[in-house]
Structures are given as C-alpha cells and as structure tokens.
N, C-alpha and C positions, 0 to 999 in steps of 0.2 A: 496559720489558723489553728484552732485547739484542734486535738483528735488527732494533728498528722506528723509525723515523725520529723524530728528534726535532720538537715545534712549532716551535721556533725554525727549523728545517731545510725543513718544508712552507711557513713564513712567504717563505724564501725563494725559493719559487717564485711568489710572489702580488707578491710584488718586481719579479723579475725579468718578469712579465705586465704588471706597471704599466710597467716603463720602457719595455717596446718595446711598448705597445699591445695585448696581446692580450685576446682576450674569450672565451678558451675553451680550456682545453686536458684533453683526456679521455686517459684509459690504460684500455687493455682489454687482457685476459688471459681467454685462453681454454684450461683444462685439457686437454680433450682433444686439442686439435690444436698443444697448447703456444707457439700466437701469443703475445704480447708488443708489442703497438703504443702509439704514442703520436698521435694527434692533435689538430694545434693549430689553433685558428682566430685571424686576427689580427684581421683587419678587415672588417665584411660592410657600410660604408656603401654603396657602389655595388651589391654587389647578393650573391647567396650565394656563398661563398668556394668555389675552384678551385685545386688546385693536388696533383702527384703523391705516387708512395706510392714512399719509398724503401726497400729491404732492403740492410741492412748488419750485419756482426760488429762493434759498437762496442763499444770496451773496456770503457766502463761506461754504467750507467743514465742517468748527468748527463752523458754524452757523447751521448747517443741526444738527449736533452730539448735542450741544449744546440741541437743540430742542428735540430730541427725547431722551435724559436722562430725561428730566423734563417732558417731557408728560408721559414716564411709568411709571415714577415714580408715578406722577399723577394718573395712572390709579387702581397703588396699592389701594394707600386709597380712590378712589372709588368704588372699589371691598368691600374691607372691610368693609365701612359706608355700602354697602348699601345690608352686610349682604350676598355677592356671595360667593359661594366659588372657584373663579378665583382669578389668580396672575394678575400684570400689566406688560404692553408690549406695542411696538408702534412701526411702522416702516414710514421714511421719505424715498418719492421718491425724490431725486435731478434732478427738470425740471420744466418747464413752462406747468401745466393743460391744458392750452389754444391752445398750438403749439406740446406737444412731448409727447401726448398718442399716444399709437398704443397697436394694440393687440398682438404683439410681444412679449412688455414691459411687458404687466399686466399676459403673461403667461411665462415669466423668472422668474416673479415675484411670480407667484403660483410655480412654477419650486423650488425655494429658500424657501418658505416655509414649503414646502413638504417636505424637509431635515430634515426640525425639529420636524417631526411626530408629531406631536400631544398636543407637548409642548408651541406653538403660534397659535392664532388664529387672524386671521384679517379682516378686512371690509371697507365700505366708511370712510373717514372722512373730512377735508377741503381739498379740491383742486380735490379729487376721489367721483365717484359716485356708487351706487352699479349696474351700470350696468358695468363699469370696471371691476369689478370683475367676470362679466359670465367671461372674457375672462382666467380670474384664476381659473376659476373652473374648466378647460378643464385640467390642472395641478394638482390639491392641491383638496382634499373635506376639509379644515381644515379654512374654512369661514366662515364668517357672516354676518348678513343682506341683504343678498343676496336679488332681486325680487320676489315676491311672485310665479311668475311662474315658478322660478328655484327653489324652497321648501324652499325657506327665509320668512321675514316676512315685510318686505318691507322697503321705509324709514322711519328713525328713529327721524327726526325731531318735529314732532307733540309731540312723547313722551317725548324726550327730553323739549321742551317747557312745556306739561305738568308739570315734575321736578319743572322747574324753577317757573313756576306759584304756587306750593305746596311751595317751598320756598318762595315766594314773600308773600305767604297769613300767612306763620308761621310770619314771620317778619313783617308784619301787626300787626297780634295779640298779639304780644310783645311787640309792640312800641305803638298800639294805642287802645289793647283792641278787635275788631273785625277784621275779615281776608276780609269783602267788598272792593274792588276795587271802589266800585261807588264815583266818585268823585277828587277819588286819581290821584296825576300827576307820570306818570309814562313815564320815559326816557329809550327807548333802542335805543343802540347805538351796528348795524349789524341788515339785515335785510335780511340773507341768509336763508337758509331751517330749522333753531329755530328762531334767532332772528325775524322772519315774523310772526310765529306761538304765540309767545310769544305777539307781536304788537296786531294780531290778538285777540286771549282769552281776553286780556287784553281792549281790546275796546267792545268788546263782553261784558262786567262784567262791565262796564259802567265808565273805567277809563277815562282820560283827558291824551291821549299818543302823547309824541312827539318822530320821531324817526330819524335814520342817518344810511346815510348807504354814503362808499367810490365811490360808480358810484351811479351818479345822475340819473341815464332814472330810478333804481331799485327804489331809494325813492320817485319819480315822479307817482311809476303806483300802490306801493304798499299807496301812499296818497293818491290818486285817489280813491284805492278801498275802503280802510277802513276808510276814513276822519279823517287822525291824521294830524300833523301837524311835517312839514320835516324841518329838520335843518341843519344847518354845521354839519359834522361829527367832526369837530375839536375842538366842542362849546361844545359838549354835556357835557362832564367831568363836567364842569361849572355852568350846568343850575340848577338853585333850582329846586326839585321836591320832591316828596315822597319818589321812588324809583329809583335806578337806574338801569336798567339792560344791565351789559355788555354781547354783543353776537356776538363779533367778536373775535379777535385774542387777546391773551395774553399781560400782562402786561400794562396794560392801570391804573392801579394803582400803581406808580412807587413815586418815590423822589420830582417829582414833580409837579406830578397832584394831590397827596393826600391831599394839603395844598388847592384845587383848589374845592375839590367836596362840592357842596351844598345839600347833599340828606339827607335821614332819613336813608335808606336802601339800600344796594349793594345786589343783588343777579340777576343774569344771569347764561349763557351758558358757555360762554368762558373757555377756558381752563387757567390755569397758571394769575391770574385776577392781582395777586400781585405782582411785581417784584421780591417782597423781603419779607417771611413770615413775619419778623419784622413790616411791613406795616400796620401788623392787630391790632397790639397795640397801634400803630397810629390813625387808625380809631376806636379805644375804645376811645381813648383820647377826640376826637372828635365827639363821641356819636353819631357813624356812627353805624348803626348793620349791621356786616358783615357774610353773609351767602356762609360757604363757598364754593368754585365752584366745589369741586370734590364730594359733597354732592348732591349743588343744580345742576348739571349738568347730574346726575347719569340715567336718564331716557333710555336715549339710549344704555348704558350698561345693564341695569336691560332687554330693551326688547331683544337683540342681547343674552346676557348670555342663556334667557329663549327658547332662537332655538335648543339651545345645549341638552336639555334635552328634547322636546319636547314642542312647541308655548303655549301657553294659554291665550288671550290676558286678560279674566278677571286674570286672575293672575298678568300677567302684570301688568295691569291698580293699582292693592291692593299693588303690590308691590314697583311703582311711588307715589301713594299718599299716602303712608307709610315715605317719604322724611318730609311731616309736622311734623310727631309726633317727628322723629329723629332732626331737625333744631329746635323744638319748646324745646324741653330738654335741646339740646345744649346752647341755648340762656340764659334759666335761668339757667342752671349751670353757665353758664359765666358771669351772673350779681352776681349771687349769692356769686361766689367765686373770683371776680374782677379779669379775666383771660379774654381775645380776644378768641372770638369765636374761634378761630384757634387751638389757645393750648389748649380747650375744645375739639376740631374734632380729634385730631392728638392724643390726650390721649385715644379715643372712640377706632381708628384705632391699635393703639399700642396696648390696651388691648383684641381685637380680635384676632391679627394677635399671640400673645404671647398664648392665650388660646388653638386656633386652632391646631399649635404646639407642644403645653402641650400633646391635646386628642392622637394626631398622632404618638405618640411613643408608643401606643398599635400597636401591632402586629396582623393579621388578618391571616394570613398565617404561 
C-alpha cells in the first residue's frame, strides 16, 4: 500500500544494526502528546546502556535513525575508554526544542522508558535540558543528571569542558612538550553549555581564544564577557591556531574540511567530530594530533554514570582528569607504532569490552 515501507526498506535497518553492533533499537509514538522517539541500544556487555536524549527538527525519519545509531554507538566507546561499566544508548526526540516541549512529551517519554526497566538510562543532551526531564521523572526513576534538587547532580557541561581541557593539555604535551595554555591560540567553534565553559578555562589559563558560535547575540555577550575574539562560524575550520576545539554538532571533519584545517590539535566536545573514522588517517598524514571525541568528550558521562552508584564529586573530578593520562598513552602509542589516534582508541575500547566479557562468564549464582 502507498505510505508504508517497504521489507526490503525495514531489511535495511537490521543491516545497518548488524554493521555497527546494535542490539536494540525501539520507536515510540505517542498520540496524545504527539512524541515521536527513537531509541537505540548498542551495546549492554559491560553493564546497562547510558547515554542522553536529544531533541532536534531533523529533516527526515532516516535522518533522526541515522543519528541515533552513531551517537550510541558512540556512547559505547565512551563507556569503555573511560573505564564505566555502562553500555551505550541514545534516544532522538523528532521536534523543534524551541516550539514542541511540553510536559506531556517528556512524560510519554519517561512513560517509554520505564518499559525497559532498567536496561536505559537517559538525561539532557542537545536540544533537552535537565529540567525536561523533572517532567520524566514523574514516570521513569531510570534518569540522569537530573537538578540537584530532584537528587541529580546537576548540569553537566562544566565537567564535560573539563574532559576536553584534560585533552587539550595531553595534546599540548605531546606536540609541544608542556600542557600551558598561556599563549596558545585556541579556536572553539560552539559556544553552548561546554563549548562556553571550554572558551572560558581556556581564557582563564591565558590562551589567545577565538570562538563561533551559529546565533550571533550568543557570540556578542559571551565576547563581551570573556574578551576573546568572535568569528564566522563558517571560518573557523580555516583558521590557523594551536588547537582546535570542536563543540558543536557532529561531522565538521568530513571530505572536505579536513584538507581546510590549519591546527596542531583537534580536540573538543562534539559528538561524531569525523564524518568518516577513515578521516583520522588523514589527519596523521597531516600531522594534525587528533584526540579523539568519545574520549575527550567523556566528562559528562563519567559525572552522570557516577549518580548511579552514588555522587562524589572528588571522585568525579579524579575520574575526568584521569582523560590526560589515557589521551597522553594513546598519542605515543600512536606515534610510536604509526597508527591514527583512532585505531590506537578503538583497540584500547575493543580490548575492554572483550576482557569484560571474558570475566562475565563466571557465574555468581
């Protein structure tokens, strides 16, 4: 009948699960509150999958699916690097952040994930904040980063910037010998609730930062405050600096921006930074040191994981600036044995997730 998908068409999302590992991916639709999610689950060997709920206007359905295989999958090997014993997961709302919250949505939403007892867990991420989620907590206990006043531990942006800053200083000290900032030109491009915090530290430690951000009044008031120096967002790829840090949305290193970047160093927030892992080889070629983002990104899951068992922000903090020593190994292994930081990470990840595995076939009961 017109309208409805062909098998050949549903075949090809059982494909596309087979190649990147997933073990799960649910769509819920909710009439009344007119939600539209999708959540994926990739991988639960180390332990139940974690990982945020984005809302975004995506142009179509296979752009929404598209996105949320590649962010859990993502969220895998950032469980893994950074030593959790969580699986990854991610769930996209299909809507406009800005026009189609309601508290209807975010508790259909807690509604849907309450099904899967215990096996997902989720929280803010782009386009969601964590006070959306009080309205899912009226449904689902099975959250994170919740408001401090509803027993969360609040936003996660500051930590997550910290992350990146631990990366930024590893890749310092590999390329130039010390982790100072003082002096260094350092480019971030987003300038949302990390990308700001990131600008911030980073002017703080005595950088020379120039940053971008897509609406202009943000780049206007966060230049104002911090006195960096605002640019085209469409330049930045471009501009020579030390560092680069991307901290907006995915794939800003693609086919062909990578022939375009003039930096020493890539490391930011953003999710999916490379269109195409291949990319990283590219930037070896080019004696670009790429750190990479499910590593340097890990901050916000290390403090969100850490609610699950009980907060402890020093633990926390030991376990974010614990990202240098793990980025500063990866980097001389990967000079060492002429490999792209990538297939160094993705090896680190693979022989956790196999070990993990290994122990788990004792039986305890």
């Amino acid at each position: 009948m017109k309208g409805r998908p062909s098998v050949a068409r549903m075949m090809d999302i059982f494909e596309e699960m087979a190649r990147r590992g997933h073990e799960q991916v649910i769509f819920n639709y909710d009439r009344t509150s007119g939600l539209k999610a999708i959540i994926a689950i990739h991988d639960t060997t180390l332990g139940p999958a974690l990982g945020g709920c984005r809302m975004l206007p995506y142009a179509t359905e296979e752009a929404a699916l598209t996105d949320v295989l590649r962010l859990s999958e993502g969220m895998t090997y950032k469980a893994a690097a950074a030593g959790l014993d969580y699986g990854g997961g991610k769930t996209v709302v299909l809507g406009d952040p800005a026009t189609d919250k309601s508290e209807a949505l975010f508790r259909a939403l807690g509604r849907f994930i309450d099904t899967l007892n215990g096996r997902y867990r989720t929280g803010e991420d782009v386009g969601t904040s964590e006070n959306d989620f009080v309205h899912s907590l009226r449904e689902t206990r099975f959250l994170v980063g919740l408001p401090q006043a509803y027993g969360g531990s609040g936003d996660t942006g500051d930590n997550t910037a910290l992350g990146v800053m631990q990366a930024i200083r590893a890749g310092l000290m590999h390329r130039f010998g010390t982790t100072s900032l003082k002096g260094r030109r350092v480019v971030v491009q987003g300038l949302g609730k990390v990308g700001y915090h990131v600008a911030r530290r980073s002017v703080e430690e005595g950088a020379d930062v120039i940053a971008a951000d897509i609406n202009p009044h943000v780049v206007g008031r966060v230049a104002s405050e911090l006195g960096l120096e605002p640019m085209d967002p469409w330049a930045v790829v471009e501009t020579s600096c030390d560092v680069f840090s991307p901290c907006a949305l995915g794939n800003v290193i693609n086919a062909e921006t990578v022939n375009k970047l003039e930096c020493q160093i890539v490391a930011g927030s953003a999710n999916n930074q490379l269109e195409d892992d291949s990319l990283a080889d590219t930037l070896r070629e080019k004696n670009i040191l790429y750190a990479p983002d499910f590593i340097a990104n890990a901050g916000g899951l290390i403090q969100v994981a850490n609610e699950i068992q009980g907060y402890n922000p020093e633990r926390v903090k030991h376990q974010i600036e614990s990202i240098y020593d793990l980025l500063l190994a990866i980097f001389e292994e990967a000079e060492r044995t002429h490999q792209s930081t990538m297939t160094v990470a993705m090896k680190h990840v693979r022989q956790r997730l196999v070990l993990v595995h290994d122990i788990r076939r004792i039986r305890t009961s």
